[in-house]
N, C-alpha and C positions, 0 to 999 in steps of 0.2 A: 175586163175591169180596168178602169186607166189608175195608175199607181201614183200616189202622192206625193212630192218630195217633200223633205224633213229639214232640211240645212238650208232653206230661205231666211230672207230676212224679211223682214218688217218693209222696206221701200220696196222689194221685190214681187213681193203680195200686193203693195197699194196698185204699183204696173199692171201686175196679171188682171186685178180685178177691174181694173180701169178699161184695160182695154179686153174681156168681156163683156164691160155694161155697152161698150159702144155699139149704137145701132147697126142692121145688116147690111143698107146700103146708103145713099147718101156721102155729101162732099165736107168732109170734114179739113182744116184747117190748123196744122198741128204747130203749137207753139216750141222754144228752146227747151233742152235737154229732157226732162221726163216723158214730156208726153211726145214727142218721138218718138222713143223708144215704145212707149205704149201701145199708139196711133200704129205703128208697125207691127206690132205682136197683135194687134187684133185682125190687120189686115192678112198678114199669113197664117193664124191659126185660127179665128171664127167668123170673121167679114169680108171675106174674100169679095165680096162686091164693092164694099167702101171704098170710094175717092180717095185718097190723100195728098195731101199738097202741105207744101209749108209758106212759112208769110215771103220768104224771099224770092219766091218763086219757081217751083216745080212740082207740076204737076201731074197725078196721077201715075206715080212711080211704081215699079215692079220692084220691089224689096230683093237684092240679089244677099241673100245669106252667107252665101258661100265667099264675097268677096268681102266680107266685112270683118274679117281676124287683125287687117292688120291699124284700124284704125278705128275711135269713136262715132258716130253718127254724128251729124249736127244737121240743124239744118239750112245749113248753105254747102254742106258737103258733095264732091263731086260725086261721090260714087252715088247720090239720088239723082243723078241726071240717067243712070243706066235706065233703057227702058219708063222711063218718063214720056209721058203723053205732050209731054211742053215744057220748057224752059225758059222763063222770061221773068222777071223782078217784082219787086215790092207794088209798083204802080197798078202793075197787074193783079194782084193779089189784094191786095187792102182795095184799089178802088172796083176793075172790072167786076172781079168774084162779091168782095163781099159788097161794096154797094152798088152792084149790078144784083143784087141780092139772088146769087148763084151759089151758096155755101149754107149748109144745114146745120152743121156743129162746128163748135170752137174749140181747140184741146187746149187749157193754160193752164201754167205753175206760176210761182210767186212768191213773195217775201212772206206779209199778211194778208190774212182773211176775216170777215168779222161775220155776224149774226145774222146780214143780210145777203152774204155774198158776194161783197166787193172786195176786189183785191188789190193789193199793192206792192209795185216791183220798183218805185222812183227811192220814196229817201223814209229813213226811220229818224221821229221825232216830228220836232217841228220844220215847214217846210221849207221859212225864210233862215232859221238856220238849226240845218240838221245835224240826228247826232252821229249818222252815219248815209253818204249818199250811195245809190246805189246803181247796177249796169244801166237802169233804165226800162222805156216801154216797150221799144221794139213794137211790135205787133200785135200786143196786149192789148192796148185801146181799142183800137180797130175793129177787132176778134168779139172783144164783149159788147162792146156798143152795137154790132151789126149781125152779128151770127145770132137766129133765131134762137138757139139752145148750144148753153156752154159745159163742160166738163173740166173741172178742176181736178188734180194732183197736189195736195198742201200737206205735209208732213205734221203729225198730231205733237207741236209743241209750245209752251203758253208763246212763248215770243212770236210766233207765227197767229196765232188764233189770239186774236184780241174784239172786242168787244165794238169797236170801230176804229177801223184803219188809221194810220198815219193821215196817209195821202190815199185818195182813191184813183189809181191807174189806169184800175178796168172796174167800172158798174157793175154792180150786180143788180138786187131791187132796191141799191141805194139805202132809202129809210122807209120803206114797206110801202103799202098799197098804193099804187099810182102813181108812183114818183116815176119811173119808166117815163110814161108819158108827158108828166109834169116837165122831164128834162129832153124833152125831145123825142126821144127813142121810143123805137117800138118794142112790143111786147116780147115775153124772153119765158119759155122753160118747154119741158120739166127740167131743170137744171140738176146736177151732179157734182157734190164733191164726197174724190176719195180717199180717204187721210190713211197713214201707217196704222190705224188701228181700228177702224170703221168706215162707212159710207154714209155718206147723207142726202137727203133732196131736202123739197121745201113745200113748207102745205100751201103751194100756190100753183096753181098752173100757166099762169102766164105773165104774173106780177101785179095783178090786179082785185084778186081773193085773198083770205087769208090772211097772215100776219105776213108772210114773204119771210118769213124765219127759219133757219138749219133745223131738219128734224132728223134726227139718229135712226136708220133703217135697218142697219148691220152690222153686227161685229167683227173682227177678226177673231181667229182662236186663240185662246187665255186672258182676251180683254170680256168685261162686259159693259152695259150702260153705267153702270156708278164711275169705274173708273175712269170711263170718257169723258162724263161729263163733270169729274173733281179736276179735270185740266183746260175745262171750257168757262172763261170769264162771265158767265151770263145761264141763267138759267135752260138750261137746254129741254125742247122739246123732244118727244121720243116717238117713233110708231108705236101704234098700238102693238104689230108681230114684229119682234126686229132674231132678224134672221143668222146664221153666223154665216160666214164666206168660207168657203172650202178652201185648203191651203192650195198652193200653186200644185198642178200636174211636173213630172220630169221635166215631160218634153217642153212644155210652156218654158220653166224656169232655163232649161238650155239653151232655148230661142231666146230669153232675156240676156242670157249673159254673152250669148254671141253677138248680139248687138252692143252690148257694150262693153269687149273683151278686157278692157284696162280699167274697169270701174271707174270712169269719167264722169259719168252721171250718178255713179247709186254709189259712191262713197261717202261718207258719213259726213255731213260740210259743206260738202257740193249740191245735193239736193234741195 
């Protein structure tokens, strides 16, 4: 019987389950801080076949655990060159991979997200003059516009989940059915976001059905759908069965925090 830990947190659950949902094989594209960490804990404890690579280029990395005490993950970090299939940069990665259309999933986090799944990591408020700017896209563009199916990591709080983004960084379905294509782009899911206290997809399969709108599949333990959705701007849709997520396993939670021994990533702030 695998034994559950108890002294997780809320961002450390979003991790484990994120990187559960990720598929078994396939080249995913792992964006800054969370989903690193994620994209890595699914590749050494349930997708042992998964690709990973990050936007700045390295590819196909052997996660070495044991060298990883004395410093954060990032990903431009050397110790992803260990065991790495290739090393070579952004040109590589944004253009060969993903518009040589050689990349299956996208792993992104981000400031906001809204109803449709677009997200934003540039600036909060208005755009010509904001009320706060921020790191920037990095490889978020890239990632959502190209990768056929994306996975988000967004922390469940009102400032974060708003009803429509600031600025839209990375596409999602935009403003629902056909806008994809409307704006160019091709078609895009089943798509995935995992928030600190549920998971969601969307009743579209490809951005072309459906409303292209969040629909709540899961809870965490001690949330259920009312309280998710009294902090969701917008009338939320629900599955019909919505499931609860099992708390993280030990080992999962020790693989999490040995990857990021100094809470670099999963400190309160930072995420």
């Amino acid at each position: 019987m695998v034994e559950a830990a108890t002294d997780y947190t809320l961002p450390e659950l979003m991790c484990v389950e994120g990187a559960r949902l990720m598929p078994d094989t396939g080249v995913a594209v792992l964006g800054l801080g969370l989903p690193v960490l994620s994209g890595v804990l699914a590749k050494c404890m349930h997708h042992p076949e998964l690709v990973i690579c990050t936007e700045v280029g390295v590819f196909d990395w052997a996660p070495d655990v044991s060298r990883l005490a004395r410093s954060s993950m990032g990903i431009h970090d050397l110790i992803l060159n260990h065991g790495a299939a290739g090393v070579s940069d952004m040109v590589d990665v944004l253009g060969t991979a993903l518009m040589g259309q050689n990349v299956d999933f996208g792993y992104l986090t981000g400031a906001q997200v809204d109803r449709f799944g677009n997200v934003n990591t540039l600036v909060m408020g208005d755009y010509r003059a904001p009320a706060r700017r921020l790191a920037g896209t990095g490889g978020n563009t890239e990632i959502a516009c190209l990768a056929p199916r994306i996975f988000v990591l967004m922390p469940q709080e009102p400032r974060r989940w708003v009803e429509r983004v600031d600025f839209i960084t990375s596409p999602g379905y935009i403003d629902g059915p056909g806008a994809r294509l409307r704006a160019g782009l091709d078609p895009q899911g089943p798509n995935t976001i995992v928030s600190t206290m549920g998971v969601f997809g969307y009743d579209t399969t490809d951005g072309s059905d459906g409303s292209c709108e969040l629909v709540l599949e899961a809870v965490f333990p001690g949330f259920d759908a009312d309280i998710i959705a009294s902090m969701i701007p917008w009338p939320l849709r629900l599955a019909d069965t919505i499931r609860e997520v099992a708390p993280p396993t030990i080992d999962e939670l020790d693989l999490l925090r040995r990857l990021d021994p100094h809470m670099y990533y999963l400190t309160p702030g930072r995420y």
